[in-house]
LOFI-276951 format. One line per 4 residues: their letters; for each residue x, y, z of C-alpha. Coordinates in nm, 3 decimals, padded with zeros to 5 digits, always signed. Example, Ala and Ser with C-alpha at 12.3 -4.5 7.8 and 13.67 -1.06 7.14 Angstrom:
AS) +01.230 -00.450 +00.780 ~ +01.367 -00.106 +00.714
//
This chain:
XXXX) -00.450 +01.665 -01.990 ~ -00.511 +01.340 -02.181 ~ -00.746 +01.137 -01.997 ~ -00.502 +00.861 -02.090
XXXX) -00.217 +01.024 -01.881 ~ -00.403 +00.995 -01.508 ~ -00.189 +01.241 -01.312 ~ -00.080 +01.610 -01.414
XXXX) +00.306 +01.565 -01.482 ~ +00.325 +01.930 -01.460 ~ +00.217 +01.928 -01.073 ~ +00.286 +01.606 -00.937
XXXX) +00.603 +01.605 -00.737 ~ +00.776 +01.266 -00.699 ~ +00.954 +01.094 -00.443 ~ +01.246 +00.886 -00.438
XXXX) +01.384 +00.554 -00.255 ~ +01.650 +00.321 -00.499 ~ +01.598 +00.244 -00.830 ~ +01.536 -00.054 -01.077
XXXX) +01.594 -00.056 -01.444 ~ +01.417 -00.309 -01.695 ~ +01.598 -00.456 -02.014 ~ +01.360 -00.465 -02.294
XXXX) +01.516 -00.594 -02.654 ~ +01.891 -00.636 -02.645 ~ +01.935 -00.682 -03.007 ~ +01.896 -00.314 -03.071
XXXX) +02.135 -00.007 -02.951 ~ +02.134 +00.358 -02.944 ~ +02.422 +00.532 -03.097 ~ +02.595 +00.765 -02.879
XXXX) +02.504 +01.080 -03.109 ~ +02.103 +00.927 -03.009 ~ +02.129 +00.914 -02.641 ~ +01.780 +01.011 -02.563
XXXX) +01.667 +01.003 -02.242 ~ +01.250 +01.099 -02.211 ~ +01.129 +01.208 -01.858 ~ +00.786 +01.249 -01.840
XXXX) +00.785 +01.326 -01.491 ~ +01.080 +01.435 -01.322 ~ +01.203 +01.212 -01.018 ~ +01.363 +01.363 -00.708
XXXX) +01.675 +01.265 -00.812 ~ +01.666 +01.414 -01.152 ~ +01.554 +01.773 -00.983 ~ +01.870 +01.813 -00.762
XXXX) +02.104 +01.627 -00.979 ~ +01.997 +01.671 -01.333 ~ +02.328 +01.821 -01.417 ~ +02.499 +01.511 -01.354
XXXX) +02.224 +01.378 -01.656 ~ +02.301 +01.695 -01.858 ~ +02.662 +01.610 -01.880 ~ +02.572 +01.252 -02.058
XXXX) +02.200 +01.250 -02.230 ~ +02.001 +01.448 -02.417 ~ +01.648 +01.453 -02.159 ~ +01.349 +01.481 -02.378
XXXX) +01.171 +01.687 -02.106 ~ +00.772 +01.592 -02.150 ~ +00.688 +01.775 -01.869 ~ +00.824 +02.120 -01.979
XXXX) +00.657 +02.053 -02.348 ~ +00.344 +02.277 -02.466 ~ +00.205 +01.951 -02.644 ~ -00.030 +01.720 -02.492
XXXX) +00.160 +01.449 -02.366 ~ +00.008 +01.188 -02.570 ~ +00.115 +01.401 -02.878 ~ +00.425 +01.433 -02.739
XXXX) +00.532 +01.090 -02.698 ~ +00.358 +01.045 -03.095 ~ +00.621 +01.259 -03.198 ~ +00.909 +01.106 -03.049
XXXX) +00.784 +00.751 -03.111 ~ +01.086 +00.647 -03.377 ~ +01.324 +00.752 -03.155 ~ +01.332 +00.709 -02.787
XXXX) +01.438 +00.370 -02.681 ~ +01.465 +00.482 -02.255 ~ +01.233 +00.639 -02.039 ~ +01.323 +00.764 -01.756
XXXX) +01.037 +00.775 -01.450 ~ +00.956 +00.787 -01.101 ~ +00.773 +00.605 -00.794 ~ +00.486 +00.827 -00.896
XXXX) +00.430 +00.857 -01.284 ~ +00.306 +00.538 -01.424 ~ +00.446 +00.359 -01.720 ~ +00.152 +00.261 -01.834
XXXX) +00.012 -00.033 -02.104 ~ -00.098 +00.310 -02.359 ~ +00.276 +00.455 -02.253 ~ +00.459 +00.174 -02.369
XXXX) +00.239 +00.100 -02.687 ~ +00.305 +00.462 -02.796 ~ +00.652 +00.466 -02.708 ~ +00.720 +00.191 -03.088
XXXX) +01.141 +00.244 -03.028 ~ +01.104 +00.172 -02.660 ~ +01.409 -00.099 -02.505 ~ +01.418 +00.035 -02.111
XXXX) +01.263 +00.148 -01.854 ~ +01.439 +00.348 -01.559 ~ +01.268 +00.370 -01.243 ~ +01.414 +00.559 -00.859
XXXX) +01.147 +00.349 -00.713 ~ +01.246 +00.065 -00.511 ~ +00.887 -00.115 -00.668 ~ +00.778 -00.183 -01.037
XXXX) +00.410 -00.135 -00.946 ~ +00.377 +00.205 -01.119 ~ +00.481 +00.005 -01.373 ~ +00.278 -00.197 -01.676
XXXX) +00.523 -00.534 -01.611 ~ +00.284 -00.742 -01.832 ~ +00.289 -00.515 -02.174 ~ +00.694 -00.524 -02.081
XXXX) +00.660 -00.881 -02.110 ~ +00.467 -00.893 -02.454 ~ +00.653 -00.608 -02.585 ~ +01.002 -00.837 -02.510
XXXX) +01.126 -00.546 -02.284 ~ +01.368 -00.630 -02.098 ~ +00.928 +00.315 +01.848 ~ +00.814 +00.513 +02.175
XXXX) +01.006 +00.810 +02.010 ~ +00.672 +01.021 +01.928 ~ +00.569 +00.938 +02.302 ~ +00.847 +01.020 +02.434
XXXX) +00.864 +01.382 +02.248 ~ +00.533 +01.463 +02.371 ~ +00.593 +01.371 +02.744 ~ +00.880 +01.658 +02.707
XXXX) +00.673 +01.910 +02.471 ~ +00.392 +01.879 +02.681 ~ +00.601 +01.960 +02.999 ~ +00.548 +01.602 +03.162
XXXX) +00.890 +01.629 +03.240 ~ +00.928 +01.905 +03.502 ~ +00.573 +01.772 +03.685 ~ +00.650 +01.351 +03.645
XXXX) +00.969 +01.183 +03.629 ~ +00.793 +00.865 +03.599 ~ +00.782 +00.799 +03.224 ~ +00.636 +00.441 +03.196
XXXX) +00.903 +00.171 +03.101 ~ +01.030 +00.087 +02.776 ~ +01.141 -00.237 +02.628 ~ +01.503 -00.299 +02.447
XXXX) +01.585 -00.406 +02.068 ~ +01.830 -00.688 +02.192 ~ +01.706 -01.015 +02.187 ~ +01.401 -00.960 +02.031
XXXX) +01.254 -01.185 +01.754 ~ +01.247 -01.009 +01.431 ~ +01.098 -01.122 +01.092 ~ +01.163 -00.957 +00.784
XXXX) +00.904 -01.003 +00.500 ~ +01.110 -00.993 +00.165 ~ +01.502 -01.030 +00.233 ~ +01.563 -00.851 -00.109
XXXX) +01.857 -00.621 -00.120 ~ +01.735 -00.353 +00.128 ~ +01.560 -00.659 +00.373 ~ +01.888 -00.787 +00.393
XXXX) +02.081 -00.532 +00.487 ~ +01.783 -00.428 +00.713 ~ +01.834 -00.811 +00.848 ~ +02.238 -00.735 +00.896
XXXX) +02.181 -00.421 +01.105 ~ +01.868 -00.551 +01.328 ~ +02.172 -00.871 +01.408 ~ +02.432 -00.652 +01.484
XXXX) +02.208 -00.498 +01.767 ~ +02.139 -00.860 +01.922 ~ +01.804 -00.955 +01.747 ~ +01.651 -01.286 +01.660
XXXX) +01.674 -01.297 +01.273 ~ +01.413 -01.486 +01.041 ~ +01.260 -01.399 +00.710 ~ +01.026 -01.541 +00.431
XXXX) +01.035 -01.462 +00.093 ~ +00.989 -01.565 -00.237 ~ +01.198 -01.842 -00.169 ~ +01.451 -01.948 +00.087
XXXX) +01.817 -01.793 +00.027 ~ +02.075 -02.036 +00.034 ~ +02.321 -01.728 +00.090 ~ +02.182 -01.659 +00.453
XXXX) +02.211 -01.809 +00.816 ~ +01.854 -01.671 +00.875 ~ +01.578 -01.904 +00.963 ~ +01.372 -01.906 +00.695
XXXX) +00.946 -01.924 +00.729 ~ +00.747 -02.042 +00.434 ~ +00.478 -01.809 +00.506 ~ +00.419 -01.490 +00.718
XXXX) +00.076 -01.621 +00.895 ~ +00.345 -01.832 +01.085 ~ +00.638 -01.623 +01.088 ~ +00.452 -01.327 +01.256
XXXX) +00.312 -01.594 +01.550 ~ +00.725 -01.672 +01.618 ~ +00.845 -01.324 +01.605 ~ +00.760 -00.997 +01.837
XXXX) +00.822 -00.722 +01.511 ~ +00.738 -00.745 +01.101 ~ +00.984 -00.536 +00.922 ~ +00.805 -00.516 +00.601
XXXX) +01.066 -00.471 +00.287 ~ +00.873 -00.699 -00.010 ~ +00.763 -00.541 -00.342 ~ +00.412 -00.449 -00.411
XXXX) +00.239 -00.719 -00.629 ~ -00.105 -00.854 -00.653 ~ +00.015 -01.137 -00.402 ~ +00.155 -00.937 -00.168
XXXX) -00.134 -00.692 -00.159 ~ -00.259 -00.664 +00.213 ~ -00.059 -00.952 +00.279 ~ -00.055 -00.808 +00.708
XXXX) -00.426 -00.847 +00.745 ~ -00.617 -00.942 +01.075 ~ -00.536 -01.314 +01.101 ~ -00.133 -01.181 +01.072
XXXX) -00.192 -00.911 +01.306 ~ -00.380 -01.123 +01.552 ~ -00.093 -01.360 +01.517 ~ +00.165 -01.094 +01.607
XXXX) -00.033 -01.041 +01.872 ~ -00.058 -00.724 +02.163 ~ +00.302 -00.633 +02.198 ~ +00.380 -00.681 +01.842
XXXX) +00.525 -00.423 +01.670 ~ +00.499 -00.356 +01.248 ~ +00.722 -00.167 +01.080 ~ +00.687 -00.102 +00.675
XXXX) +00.957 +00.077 +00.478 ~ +00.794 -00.098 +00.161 ~ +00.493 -00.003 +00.016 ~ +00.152 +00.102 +00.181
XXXX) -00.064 -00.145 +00.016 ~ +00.134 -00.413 +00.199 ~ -00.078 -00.390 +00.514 ~ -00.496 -00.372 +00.465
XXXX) -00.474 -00.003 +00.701 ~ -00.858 -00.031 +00.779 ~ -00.752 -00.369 +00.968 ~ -00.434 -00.190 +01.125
XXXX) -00.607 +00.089 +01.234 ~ -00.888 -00.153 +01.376 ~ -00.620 -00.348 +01.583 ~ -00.387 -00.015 +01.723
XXXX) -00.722 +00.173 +01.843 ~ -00.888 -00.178 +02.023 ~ -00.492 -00.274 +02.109 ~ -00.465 -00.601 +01.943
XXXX) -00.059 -00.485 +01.866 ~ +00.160 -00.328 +02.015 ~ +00.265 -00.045 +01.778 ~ +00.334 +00.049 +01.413
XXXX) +00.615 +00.244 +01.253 ~ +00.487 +00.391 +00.891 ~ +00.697 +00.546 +00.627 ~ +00.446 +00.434 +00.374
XXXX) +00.057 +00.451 +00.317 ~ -00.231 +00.292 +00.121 ~ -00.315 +00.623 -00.017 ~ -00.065 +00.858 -00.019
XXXX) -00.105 +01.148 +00.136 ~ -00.372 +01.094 +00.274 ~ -00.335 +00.884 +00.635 ~ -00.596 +00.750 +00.852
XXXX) -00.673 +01.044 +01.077 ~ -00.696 +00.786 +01.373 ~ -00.341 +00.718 +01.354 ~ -00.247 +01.115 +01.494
XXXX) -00.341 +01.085 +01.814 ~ -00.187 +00.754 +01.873 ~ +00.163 +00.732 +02.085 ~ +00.239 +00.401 +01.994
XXXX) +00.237 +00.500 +01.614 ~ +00.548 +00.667 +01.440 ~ +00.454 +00.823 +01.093 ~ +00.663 +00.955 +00.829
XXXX) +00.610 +01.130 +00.501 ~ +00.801 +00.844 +00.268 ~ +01.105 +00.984 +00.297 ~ +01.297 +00.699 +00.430
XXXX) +01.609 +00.752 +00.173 ~ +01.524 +01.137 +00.153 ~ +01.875 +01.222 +00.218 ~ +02.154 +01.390 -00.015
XXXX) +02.394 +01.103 +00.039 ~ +02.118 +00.824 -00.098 ~ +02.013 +01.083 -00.411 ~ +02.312 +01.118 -00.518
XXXX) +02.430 +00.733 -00.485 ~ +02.102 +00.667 -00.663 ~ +02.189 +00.896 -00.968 ~ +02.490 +00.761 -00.969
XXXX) +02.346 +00.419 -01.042 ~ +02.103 +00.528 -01.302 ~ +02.384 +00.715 -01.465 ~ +02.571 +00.359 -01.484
XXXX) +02.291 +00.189 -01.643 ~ +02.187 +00.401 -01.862 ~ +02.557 +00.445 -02.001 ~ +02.567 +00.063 -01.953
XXXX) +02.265 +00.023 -02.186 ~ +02.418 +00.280 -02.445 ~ +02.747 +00.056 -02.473 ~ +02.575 -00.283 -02.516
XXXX) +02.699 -00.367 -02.164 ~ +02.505 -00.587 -01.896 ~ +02.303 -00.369 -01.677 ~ +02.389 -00.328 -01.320
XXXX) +02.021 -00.331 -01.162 ~ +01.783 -00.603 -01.422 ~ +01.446 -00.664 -01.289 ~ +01.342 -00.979 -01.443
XXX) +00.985 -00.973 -01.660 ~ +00.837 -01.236 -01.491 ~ +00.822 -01.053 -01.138
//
C-alpha cells in the first residue's frame, strides 16, 4: 500500500453514525451520463445498501481495484468530481490534491475530522445497567435481594455539550423524561428555551450529567479534562455519543478508579478499538463498540440522505446536509 494512503482500504471495516456532505465549486456540474461516484473505502451503509447506489451512480470501487490506490485515483483524476467515504478512511490533503475534478465530499460520519477541512477550503470545495446484569449473572439474586439503591433520570440537571442536530434532539428526549435542560455551544441558539452556558468548566459545576454530542476539532480536543471532571464532581455522570477524543481518557480513567465521578457511559474511544483495560472491571462504566446508530432503520435513513444529495448535487440543486468550510 502507498505509504501515502495510511490504512489498508482492503481490510479496514467502517462504521457508520449520520452523514455530512461538503459543497466544493458550484460553478461546475456532472452530466447525468458522468455520475461517478469513487469509494475508496466502503462505509457501512454502502455494504448493506449499495443496491440502492447501484440503481443511480456509477461507484468507482477503489477498494476492489488491482492498482495502487494512488495510481488509481491518477487515473481517474479528470473525471471524478464526488467521493464518497466513511468515519474511518481519511480524505486526506494528498487525496484531494490528486483528486484535480474533485467538487464534494460525502461522508456517513456524524464528524469531518477524518477529513482535510483546510485543503477543502483552499481548493474552494464546498447507567447501573452493566451492574445490574452482573448482580443477576453472577447469581446475587437468589442469595441477596438487597441490590444497593439507584437514583432516577427526573429532575436531574443535564448539560449537553454541542446542541447540534443530534444534541438537540438528545436535549428534547432527556426533557420529556423531567430533566433540567442546559447546553453550550458554539454559540447560544436563539431557537431554544434551554439555558445556555458560555463554557463547559461552568456548565459541568451546575449540572449532575455531560451528554457529550460536539464535533471533534482541535478546540474541542479533550475539552472534559480534570478541572471539568472535578467540577462535575463524585456523583457526576458523563456520557459521550460524540467522538472519543472529546474526553482526555487517561484523566477519566484517573477519576472513575480514585471515584472523583460518579460514572461514564462510552460509545466512543480515544483509540478505537483499543479501550483502557481499567474500564472492564468497573460497574459504574457502560461501554459500547460505536454502534450507537448501528441499526437497519438509521442505515437505511442515512442512505437515503446521501442518495438525496448526491442526486441533489447532480441536478445543480441546493444540498440537503452543507457543512460550511470554515468549521
Amino acid at each position: 500500500m502507498d505509504p501515502l494512503y495510511h490504512q489498508d482500504i482492503n481490510q479496514s471495516k467502517s462504521k457508520v453514525h449520520f452523514f455530512i456532505c461538503i459543497l466544493m465549486d458550484p460553478q461546475d456540474h456532472q452530466q447525468p451520463e458522468l455520475r461517478q461516484v469513487l469509494v475508496l473505502q466502503p462505509p457501512y451503509v454502502f455494504n448493506i445498501h449499495e443496491h440502492l447506489f447501484a440503481d443511480r451512480f456509477h461507484a468507482l470501487k477503489a477498494y476492489d481495484s488491482p492498482l495502487p490506490t494512488r495510481d488509481f485515483l491518477q487515473a481517474n483524476a479528470q473525471s471524478v468530481k464526488v467521493v464518497l467515504c466513511s468515519g474511518t478512511g481519511p480524505i486526506t490533503a494528498d487525496v484531494i490534491r490528486d483528486l484535480l475534478a474533485l467538487k464534494l465530499v460525502v461522508t456517513d460520519a456524524t464528524g469531518v475530522n477524518h477529513i482535510d477541512m483546510a485543503e477543502c477550503g483552499r481548493r474552494g470545495i464546498k447507567e447501573r445497567i452493566i451492574s445490574g446484569e452482573r448482580f443477576v449473572r453472577d447469581g446475587c439474586w437468589t442469595t441477596s435481594r438487597e441490590y444497593p439503591l439507584g437514583a432516577k433520570l427526573g429532575g436531574k440537571r443535564v448539560g449537553i455539550v454541542g446542541l447540534g442536530n443530534i444534541g438537540s434532539r438528545v436535549a428534547t428526549r432527556l426533557e420529556a423524561m423531567g430533566c433540567i435542560v442546559s447546553y453550550t455551544s458554539r454559540r447560544k441558539k436563539q431557537s431554544t428555551r434551554f439555558t445556555f452556558y458560555p463554557n463547559i468548566l461552568q456548565l459541568a459545576f451546575d449540572s449532575d450529567a455531560l451528554v457529550l454530542c460536539c464535533a471533534l476539532t482541535n478546540n474541542t480536543r479533550h475539552m472534559i479534562n480534570n478541572k471539568v471532571m472535578m467540577a462535575l464532581g463524585k456523583k457526576g455522570i458523563i456520557v459521550n455519543v460524540a467522538r472519543g477524543a472529546l474526553i482526555d481518557e487517561v484523566e477519566l480513567v484517573k477519576c472513575l478508579v480514585e471515584g472523583e465521578i460518579g460514572g461514564v457511559g462510552l460509545d466512543v474511544f480515544e483509540s478505537e478499538p483499543n479501550v483502557p483495560r481499567e474500564l472492564f472491571e468497573l460497574d459504574n462504566v457502560v461501554l459500547l463498540p460505536h454502534a450507537a446508530a448501528f441499526t437497519n432503520e438509521s442505515f437505511y435513513d442515512v442512505a437515503q440522505v446521501m442518495i438525496a444529495n448526491l442526486e441533489a448535487f447532480f441536478a445543480n440543486k441546493p444540498l440537503l446536509t452543507l457543512v460550511n468550510n470554515k468549521i
